[in-house]
N, C-alpha and C positions, 0 to 999 in steps of 0.2 A: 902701175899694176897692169898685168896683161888682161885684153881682153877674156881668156880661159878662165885666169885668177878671178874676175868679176863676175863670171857666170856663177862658180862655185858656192862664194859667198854671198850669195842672193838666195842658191838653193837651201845653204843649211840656216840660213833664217825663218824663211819660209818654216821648213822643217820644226825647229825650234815654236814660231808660235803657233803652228798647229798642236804640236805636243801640251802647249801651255794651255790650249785652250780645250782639252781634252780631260784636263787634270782639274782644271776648274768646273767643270761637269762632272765630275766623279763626285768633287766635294758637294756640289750644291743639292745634288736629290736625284732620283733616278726619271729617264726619258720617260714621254708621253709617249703613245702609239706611234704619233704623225714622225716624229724625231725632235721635238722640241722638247725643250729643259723646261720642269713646274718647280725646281726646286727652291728656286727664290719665292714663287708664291709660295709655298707650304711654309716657309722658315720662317716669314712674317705672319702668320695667323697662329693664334694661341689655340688650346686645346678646350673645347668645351665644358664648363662646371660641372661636375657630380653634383647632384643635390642629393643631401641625408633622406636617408627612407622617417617615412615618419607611421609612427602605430596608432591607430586611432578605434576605440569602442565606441559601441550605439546606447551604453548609458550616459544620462546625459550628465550626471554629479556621479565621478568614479568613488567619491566619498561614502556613497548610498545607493546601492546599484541594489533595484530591485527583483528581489530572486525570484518572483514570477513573469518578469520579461526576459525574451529570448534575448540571448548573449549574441553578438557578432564582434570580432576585431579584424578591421580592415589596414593593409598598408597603402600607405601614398607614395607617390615617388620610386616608385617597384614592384616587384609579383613576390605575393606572400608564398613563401611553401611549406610551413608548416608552424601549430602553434603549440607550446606543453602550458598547462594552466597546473598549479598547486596550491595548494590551500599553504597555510601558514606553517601546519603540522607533517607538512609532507605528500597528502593524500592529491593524487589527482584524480584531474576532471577529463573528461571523455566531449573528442570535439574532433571536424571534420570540417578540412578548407573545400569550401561549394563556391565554385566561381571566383568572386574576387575577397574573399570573406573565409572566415574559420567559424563555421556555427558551433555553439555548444548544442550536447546531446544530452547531459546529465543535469543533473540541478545542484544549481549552489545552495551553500549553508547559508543561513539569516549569521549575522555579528561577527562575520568571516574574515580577516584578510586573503587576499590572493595574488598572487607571481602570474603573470604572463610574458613567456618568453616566446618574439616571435621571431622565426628564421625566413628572410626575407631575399631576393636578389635587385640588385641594386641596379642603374643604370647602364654602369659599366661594365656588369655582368660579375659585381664583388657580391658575392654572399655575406650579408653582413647577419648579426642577433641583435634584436630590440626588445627592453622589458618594458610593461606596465605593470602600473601595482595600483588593487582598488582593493574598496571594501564593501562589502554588503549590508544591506539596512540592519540595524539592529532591530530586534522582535521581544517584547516581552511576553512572559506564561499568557498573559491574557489576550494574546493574536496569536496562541500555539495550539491545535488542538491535540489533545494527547489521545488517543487509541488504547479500551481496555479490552480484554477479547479474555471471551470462554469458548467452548473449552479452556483446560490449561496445556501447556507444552506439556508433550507426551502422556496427557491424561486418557485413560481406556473409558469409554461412554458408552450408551447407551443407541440403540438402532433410530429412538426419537430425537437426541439431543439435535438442536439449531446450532450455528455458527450465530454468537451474539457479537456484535462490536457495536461499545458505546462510548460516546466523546464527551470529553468534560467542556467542550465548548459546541456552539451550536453550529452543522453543516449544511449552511446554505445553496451551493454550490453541489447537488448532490450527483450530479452526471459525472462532474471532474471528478471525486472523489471514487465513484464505481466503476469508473475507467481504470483506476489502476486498483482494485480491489479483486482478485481474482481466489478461488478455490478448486482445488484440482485433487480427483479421488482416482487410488487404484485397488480395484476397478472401477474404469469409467461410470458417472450417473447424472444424468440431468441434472440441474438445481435453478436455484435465482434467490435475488438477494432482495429482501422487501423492508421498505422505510418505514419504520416505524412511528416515527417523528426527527427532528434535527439531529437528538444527542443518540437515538440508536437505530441501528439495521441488523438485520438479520438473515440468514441465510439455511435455506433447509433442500435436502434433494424432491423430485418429484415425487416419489415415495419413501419411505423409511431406507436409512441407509442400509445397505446390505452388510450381516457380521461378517468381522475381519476386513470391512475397507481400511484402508491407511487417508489419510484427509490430509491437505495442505493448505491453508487460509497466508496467502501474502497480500499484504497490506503494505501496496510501493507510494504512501502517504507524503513523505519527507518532503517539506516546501509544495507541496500542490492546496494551490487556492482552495479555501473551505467558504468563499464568497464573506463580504461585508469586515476586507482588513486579517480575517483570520489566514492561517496556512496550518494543514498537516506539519505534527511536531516531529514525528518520527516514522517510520519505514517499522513495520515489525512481521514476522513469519512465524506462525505458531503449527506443529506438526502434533496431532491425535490419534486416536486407532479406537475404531468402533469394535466392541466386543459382543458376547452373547448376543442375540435378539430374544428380548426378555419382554412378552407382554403379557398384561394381565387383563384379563375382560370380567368387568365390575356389573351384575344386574344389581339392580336395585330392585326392583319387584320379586325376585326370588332370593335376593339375599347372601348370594354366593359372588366368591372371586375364582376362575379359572386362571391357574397361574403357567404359563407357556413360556418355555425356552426355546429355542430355534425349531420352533413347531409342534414341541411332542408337550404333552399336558402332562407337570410333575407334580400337582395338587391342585383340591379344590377347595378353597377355604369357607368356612361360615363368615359371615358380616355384617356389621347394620352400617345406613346410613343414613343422613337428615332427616330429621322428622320436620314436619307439618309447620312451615316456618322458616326452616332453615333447611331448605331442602337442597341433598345435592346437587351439582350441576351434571347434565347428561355432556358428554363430547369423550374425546382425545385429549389427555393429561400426560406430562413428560414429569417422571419426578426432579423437581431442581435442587432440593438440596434434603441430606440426612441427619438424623441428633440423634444417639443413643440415647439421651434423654432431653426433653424443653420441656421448659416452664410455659404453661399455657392459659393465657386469661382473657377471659370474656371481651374486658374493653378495649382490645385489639381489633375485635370485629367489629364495634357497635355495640357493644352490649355494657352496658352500665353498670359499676356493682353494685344499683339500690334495684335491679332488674331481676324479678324473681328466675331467670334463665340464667344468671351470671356462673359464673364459676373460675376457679382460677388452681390449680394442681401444677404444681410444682417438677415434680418426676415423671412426665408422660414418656413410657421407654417407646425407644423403635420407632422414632418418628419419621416418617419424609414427605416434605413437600409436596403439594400437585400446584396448586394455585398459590397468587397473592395476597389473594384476598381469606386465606386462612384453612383451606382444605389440606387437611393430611392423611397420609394413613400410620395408622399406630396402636398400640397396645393398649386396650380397653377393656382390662379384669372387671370393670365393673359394671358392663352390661354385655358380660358371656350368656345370660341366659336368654338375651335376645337375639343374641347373634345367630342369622340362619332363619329368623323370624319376624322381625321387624324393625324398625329403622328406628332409634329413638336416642343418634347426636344429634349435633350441633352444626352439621353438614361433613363431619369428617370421616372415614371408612374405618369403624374400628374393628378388630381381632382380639383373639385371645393372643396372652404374651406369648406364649409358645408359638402358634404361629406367627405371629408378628416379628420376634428374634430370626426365626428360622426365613423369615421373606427378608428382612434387613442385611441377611448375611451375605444374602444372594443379590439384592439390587445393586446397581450402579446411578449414577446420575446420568440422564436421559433413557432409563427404561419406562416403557410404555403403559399405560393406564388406561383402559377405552371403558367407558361409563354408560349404560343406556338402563334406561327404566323410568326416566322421568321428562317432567316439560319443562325442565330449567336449564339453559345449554351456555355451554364456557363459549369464553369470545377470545378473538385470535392474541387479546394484549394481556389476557390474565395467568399471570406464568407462563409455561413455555405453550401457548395456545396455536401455535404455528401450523398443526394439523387440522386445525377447523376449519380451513377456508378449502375447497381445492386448486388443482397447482397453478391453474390458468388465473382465479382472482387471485392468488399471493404471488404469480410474477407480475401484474400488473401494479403491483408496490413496487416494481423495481424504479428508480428515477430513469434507466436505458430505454428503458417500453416493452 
């Protein structure tokens, strides 16, 4: 071979393994800055584990999750971004991820099952969904307190009537309880809510409500602590409408009732009241309840029937409540000739039937009663006695302060 020939065949080898070793850098991974090949390092290291997002709550037995600790569900292994909660039946629960956490805002059922489904991002940046499923403590009637409320829905009352709510179980706890017990009137009017004891509370504005307010009493009870195991049994909203302002001012010394509707005097009636014994009580009386006609006897009050005062009549027309302890007003054909002259019941306000019919037709439950002439005076827990105190002692009933 000629020296020329030799040269040639030197160059297209060369050639040749530069090419080769061009192509084997193509295959292996792409250059580093400097010019060197990583791609043999990358091909030998494996890819990093995903680990599973894991869901986890801050009850500690998901079997019995107690509806008066606050709810969280946290992810591991990822960033939660958002959680649906459902009850068994459908209904959901109302919740907001804070930080690294989905707090609940609403409150769970007692005997509940519940779905949580949480939407998570995962390491690798895969959105993945995670469920949990718990259930809530069971509660029997006897750790429920049930909520009765008067007024009734849509019932029209009187300018004295109270807001009454009474629980068939005892509320210890009376702050939590008046935290979410709220009344709202339009037109706006002061009020407060005064404890009467465990099973009742009451609620009256600073003065008499004003006719034609519209009243709203919401009772957001459902699972809030009532202290000592108990919880609110239910949530209830009761809506009313104050009508006429219907009051009547009862002398007992002169014997007469001045009977007032939103200001203007539409009669003045003759009347007797408690004689020497059984004397009426002087204050502020709401009437609480009416009977066309009650059976009325002695030994309801105290009175015995071997008690030469006894008495027991069957047909008393026109009857309405003032007190519980037995004060009515009502139709008393049989001492019209003292009415207007002296007082000779049994403490109750009575009239002729005709009058009596004629004020029946017209009262409502919670119209007013004001009493003065004597030294015997109603106390704030003897029927609806809510007007006896003024508004500064009966907001200090409230369990708020």
């Amino acid at each position: 071979m000629s020296a020329r020939l030799r040269a040639i065949g030197a160059a297209l080898l060369l050639t040749a393994s530069l090419a080769a070793c061009d192509a084997a850098g193509s295959a292996g991974g792409s250059a580093d800055a400097d010019g060197s090949s990583s791609g043999s390092t990358e091909a030998t290291e494996q890819a990093a584990p995903v680990k599973p997002v894991k869901i986890t709550a801050t009850a500690s037995d998901l079997r019995s999750v107690n509806i008066a600790q606050p709810l969280r569900i946290r992810a591991a292994e990822g960033t939660l971004e958002g959680v649906d909660v459902t009850a068994k039946d459908g209904t959901p629960l109302q919740g907001d991820v804070k930080g690294e956490a989905w707090v609940l805002s609403s409150r769970l059922e007692p005997g509940t099952d519940y779905v949580a489904r949480a939407r998570a991002t995962r390491s690798d940046g895969e959105s993945v969904t995670k469920v949990l499923r718990f259930h809530t403590e069971d509660l029997t009637l006897a750790e429920q307190a049930y909520p009765s409320v008067a007024p009734l829905a849509g019932e029209t009352v009187g300018v004295g009537m109270p807001v009454v709510v009474k629980f068939d179980l005892p509320v210890t706890d009376k702050a939590a309880f008046e935290r979410h017990m709220t009344v709202t009137t339009t037109p706006a009017q002061a009020g407060s809510w005064h404890w009467f004891s465990d099973t009742q509370v009451r609620y009256r504005p600073k003065t008499y409500w004003q006719a034609g307010t519209d009243v709203s009493v919401d009772l957001d009870l459902n699972s809030i602590p009532a202290g000592n195991g108990i919880y609110g049994q239910e949530s209830r909203r009761v809506d009313f409408h104050i009508g006429d302002a219907n009051v009547y001012k009862v002398n007992a010394q002169t014997h007469q009732m001045q009977v007032f509707s939103n200001g203007t005097l539409l009669r003045t009636i003759p009347i007797t009241t408690g004689k020497a014994g059984f004397t009426t009580r002087s204050g502020t009386k709401v009437i609480s309840e009416k009977f066309a006609e009650k059976r009325m006897n002695s030994e309801t009050v105290g009175i015995s029937s071997s008690d030469p005062e006894a008495y027991d009549i069957d047909d008393v027309q026109w009857a309405m409540r003032l007190t519980d302890t037995g004060e009515f007003i009502h139709a008393a054909p049989w001492s019209v000739g003292s009415q207007g002259y002296a007082n000779v019941s049994h403490g109750c306000t009575g009239m002729s039937t005709e009058n009596a019919a004629w004020l029946y037709a017209m009262t409502k439950r919670g119209d007013v009663v004001e009493y003065t002439g004597t030294d015997r005076y109603m106390t704030l827990d003897n029927g609806y006695g809510d007007w006896n105190e003024d508004f500064a002692a009966y907001k200090a009933g409230s369990a708020l302060g």
